[in-house]
Backbone as JSON Lines, residues from 0, in Angstrom:
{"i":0,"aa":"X","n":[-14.74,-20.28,34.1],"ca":[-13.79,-21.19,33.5],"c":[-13.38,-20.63,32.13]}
{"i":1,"aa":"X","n":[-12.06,-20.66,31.98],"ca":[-11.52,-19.9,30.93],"c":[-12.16,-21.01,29.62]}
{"i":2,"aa":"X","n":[-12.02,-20.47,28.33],"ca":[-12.23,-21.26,27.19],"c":[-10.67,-21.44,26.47]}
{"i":3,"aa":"X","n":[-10.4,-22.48,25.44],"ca":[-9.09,-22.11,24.92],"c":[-9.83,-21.86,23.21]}
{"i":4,"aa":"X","n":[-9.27,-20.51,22.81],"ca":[-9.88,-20.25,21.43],"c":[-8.56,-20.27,20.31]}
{"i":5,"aa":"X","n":[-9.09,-21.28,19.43],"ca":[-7.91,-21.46,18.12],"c":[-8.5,-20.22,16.78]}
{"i":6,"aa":"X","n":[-7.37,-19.56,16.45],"ca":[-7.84,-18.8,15.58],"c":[-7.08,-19.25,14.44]}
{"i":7,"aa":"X","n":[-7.25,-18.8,13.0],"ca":[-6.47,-19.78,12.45],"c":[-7.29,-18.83,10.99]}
{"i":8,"aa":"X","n":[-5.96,-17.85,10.38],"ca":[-6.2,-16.84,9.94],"c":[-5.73,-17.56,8.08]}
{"i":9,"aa":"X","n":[-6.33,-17.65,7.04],"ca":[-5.84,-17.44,5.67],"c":[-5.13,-16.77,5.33]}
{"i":10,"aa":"X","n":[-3.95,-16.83,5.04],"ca":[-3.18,-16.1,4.27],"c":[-2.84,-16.56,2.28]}
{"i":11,"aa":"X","n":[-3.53,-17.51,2.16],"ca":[-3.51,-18.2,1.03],"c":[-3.67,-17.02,0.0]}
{"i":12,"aa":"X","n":[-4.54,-16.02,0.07],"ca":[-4.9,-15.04,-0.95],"c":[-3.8,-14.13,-0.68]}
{"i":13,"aa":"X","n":[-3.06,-13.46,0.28],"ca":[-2.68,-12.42,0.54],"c":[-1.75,-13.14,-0.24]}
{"i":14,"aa":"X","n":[-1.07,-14.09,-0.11],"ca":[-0.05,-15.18,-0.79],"c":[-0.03,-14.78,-2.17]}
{"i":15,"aa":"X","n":[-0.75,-15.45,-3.07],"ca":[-1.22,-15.19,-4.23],"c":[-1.16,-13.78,-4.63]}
{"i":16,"aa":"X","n":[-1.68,-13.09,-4.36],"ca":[-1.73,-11.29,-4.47],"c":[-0.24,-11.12,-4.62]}
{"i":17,"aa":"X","n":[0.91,-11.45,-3.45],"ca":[2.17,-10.71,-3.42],"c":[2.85,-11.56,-4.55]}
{"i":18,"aa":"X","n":[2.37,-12.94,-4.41],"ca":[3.02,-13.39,-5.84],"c":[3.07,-13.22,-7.13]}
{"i":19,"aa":"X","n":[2.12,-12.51,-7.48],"ca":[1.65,-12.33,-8.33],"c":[3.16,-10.89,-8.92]}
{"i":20,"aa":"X","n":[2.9,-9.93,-7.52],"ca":[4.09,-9.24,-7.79],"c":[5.45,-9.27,-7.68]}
{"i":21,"aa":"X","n":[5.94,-10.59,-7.41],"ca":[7.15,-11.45,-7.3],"c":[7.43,-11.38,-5.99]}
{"i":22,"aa":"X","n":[6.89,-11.16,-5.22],"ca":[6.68,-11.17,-3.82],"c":[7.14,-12.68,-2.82]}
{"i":23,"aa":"X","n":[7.62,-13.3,-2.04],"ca":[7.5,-14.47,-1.7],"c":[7.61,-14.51,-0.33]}
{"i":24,"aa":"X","n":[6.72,-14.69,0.41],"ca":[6.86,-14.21,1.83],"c":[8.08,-15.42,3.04]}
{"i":25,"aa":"X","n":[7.87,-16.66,2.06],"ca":[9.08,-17.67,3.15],"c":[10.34,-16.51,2.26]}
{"i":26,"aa":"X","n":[11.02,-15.95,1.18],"ca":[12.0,-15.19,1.14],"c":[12.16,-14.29,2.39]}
{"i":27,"aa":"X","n":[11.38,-13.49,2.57],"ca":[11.48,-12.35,3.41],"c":[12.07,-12.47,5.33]}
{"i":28,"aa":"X","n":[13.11,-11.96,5.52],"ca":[13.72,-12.72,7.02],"c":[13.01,-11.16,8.05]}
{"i":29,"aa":"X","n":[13.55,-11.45,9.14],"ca":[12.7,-10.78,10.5],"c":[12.9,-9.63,10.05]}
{"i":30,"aa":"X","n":[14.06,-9.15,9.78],"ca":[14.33,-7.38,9.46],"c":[13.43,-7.0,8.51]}
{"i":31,"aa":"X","n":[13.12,-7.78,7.28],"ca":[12.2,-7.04,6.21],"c":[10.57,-7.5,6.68]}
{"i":32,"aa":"X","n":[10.2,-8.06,7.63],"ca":[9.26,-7.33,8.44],"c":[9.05,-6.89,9.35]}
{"i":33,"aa":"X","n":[10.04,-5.9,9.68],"ca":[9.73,-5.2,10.91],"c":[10.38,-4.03,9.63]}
{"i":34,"aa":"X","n":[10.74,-3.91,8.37],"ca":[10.75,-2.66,7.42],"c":[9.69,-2.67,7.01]}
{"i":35,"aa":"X","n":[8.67,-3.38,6.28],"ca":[7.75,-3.84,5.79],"c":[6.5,-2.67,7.55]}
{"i":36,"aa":"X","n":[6.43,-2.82,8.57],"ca":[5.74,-2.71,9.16],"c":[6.35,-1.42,9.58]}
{"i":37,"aa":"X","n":[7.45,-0.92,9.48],"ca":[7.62,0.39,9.57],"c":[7.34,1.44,8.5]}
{"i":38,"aa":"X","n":[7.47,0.48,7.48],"ca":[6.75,1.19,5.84],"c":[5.37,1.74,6.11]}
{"i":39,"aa":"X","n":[4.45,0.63,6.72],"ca":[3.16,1.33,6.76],"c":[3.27,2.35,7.82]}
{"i":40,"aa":"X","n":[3.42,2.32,8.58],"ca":[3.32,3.22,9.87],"c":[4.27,4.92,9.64]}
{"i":41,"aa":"X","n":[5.49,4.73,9.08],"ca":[6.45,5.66,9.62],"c":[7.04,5.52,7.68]}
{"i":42,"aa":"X","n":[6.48,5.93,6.47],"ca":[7.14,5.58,5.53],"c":[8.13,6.22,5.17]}
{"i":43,"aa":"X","n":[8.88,7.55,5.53],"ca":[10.02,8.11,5.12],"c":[11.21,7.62,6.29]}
{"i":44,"aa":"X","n":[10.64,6.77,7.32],"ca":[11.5,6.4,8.35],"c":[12.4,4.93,7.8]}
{"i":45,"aa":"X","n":[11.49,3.88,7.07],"ca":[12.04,3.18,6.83],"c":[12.57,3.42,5.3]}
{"i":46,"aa":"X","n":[12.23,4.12,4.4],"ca":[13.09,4.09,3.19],"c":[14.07,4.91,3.55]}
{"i":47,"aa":"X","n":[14.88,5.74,4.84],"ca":[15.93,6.11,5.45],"c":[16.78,4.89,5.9]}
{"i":48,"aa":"X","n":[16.11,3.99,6.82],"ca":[16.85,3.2,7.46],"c":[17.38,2.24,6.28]}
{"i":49,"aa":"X","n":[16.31,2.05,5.1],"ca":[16.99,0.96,3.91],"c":[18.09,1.76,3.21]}
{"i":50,"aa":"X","n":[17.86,3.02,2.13],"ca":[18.61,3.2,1.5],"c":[19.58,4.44,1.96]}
{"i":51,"aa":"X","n":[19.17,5.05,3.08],"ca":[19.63,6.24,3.86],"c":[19.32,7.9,2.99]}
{"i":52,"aa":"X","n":[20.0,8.63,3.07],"ca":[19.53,9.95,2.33],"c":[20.11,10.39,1.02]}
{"i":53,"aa":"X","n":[19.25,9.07,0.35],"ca":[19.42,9.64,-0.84],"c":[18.01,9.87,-2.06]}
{"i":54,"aa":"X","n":[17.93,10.03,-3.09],"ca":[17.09,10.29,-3.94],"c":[15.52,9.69,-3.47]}
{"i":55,"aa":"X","n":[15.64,8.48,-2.71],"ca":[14.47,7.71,-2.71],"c":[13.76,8.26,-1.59]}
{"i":56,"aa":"X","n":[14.77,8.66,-0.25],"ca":[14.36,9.08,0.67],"c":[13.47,10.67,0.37]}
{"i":57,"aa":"X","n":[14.2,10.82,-0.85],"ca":[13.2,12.34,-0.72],"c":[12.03,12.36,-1.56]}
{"i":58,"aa":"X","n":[12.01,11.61,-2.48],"ca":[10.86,11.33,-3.31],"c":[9.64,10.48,-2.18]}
{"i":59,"aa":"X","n":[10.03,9.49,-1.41],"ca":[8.93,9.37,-0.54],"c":[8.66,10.31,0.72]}
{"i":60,"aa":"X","n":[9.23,11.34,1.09],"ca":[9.36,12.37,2.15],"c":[8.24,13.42,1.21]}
{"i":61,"aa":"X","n":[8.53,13.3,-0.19],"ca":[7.73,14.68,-0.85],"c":[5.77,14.15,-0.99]}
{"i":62,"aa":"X","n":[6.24,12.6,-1.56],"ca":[4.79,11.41,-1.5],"c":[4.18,11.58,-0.18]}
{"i":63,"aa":"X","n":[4.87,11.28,0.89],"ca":[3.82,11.02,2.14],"c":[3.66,12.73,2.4]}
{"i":64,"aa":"X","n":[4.28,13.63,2.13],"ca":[3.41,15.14,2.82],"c":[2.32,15.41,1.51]}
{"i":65,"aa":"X","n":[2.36,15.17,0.64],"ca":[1.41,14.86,-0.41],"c":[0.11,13.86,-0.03]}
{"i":66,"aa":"X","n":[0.38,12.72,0.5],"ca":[-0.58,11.81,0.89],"c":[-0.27,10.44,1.61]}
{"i":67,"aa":"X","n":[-0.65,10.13,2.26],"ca":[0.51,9.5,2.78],"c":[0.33,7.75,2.22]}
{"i":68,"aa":"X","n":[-0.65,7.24,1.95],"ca":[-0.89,6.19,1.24],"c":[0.62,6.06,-0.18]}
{"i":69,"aa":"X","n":[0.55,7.39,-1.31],"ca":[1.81,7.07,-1.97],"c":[2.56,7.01,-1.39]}
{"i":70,"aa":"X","n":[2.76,7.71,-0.17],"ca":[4.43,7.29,0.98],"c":[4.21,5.81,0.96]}
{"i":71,"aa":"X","n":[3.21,5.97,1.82],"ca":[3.12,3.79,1.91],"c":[3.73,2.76,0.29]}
{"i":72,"aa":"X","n":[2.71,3.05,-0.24],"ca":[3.47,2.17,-1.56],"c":[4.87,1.86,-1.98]}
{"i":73,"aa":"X","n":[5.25,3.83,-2.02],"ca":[6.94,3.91,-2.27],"c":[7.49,3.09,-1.25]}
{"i":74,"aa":"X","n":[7.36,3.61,-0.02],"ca":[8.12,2.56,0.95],"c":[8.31,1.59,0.87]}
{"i":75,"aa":"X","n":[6.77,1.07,0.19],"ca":[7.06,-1.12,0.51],"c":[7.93,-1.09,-0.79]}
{"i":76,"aa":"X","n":[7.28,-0.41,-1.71],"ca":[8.28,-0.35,-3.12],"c":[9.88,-0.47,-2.92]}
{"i":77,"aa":"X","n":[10.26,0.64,-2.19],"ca":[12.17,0.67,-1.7],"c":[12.22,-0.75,-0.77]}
{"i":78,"aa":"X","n":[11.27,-0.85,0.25],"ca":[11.54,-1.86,1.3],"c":[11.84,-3.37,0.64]}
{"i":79,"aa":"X","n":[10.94,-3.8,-0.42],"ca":[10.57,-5.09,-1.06],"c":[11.27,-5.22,-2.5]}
{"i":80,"aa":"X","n":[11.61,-4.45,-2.82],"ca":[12.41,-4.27,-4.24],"c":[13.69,-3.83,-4.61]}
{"i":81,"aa":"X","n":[14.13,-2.88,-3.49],"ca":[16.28,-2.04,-3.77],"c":[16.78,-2.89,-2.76]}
C-alpha cells in the first residue's frame, strides 16, 4: 500500500539571504528562472542568451575557464542585476 508523503521545504532563510542582496523572489517571472538555472549549470550560455556577445559575455567565458564557480556568480550577477 502506497503511503502519501508531504514534504514541505523552508525557504524563509534562502529568502532573507537574497534579500538582503535586493533580491525578491515573488519579483522574479518563469524566464528568470529557468536563466537563473541555466546560470548555474551552463554560465557563459545564459549571460549570452541575456545580454548576447558583448563585454559581459566574455568576461564570464574568461571566469568560468578560470573556475567555474566565478562563471556561476558573474552569471547570476548579469542574470539578476542588467
Amino acid at each position: 500500500m502506497a503511503k502519501n508523503v508531504n514534504i514541505n521545504i523552508d525557504f524563509s532563510g534562502f529568502e532573507k539571504l537574497l534579500g538582503k542582496i535586493g533580491v525578491r523572489l515573488n519579483h522574479l517571472s518563469s524566464s528568470d528562472v529557468l536563466f537563473v538555472i541555466c546560470a548555474i549549470f551552463m554560465p557563459p550560455l545564459a549571460v549570452l542568451l541575456k545580454v548576447g556577445f558583448t563585454t559581459q559575455f566574455w568576461i564570464n567565458l574568461v571566469l568560468t575557464i578560470l573556475g567555474v564557480v566565478p562563471g556561476q556568480i558573474h552569471a547570476l550577477w548579469v542574470v539578476l542585476f542588467m
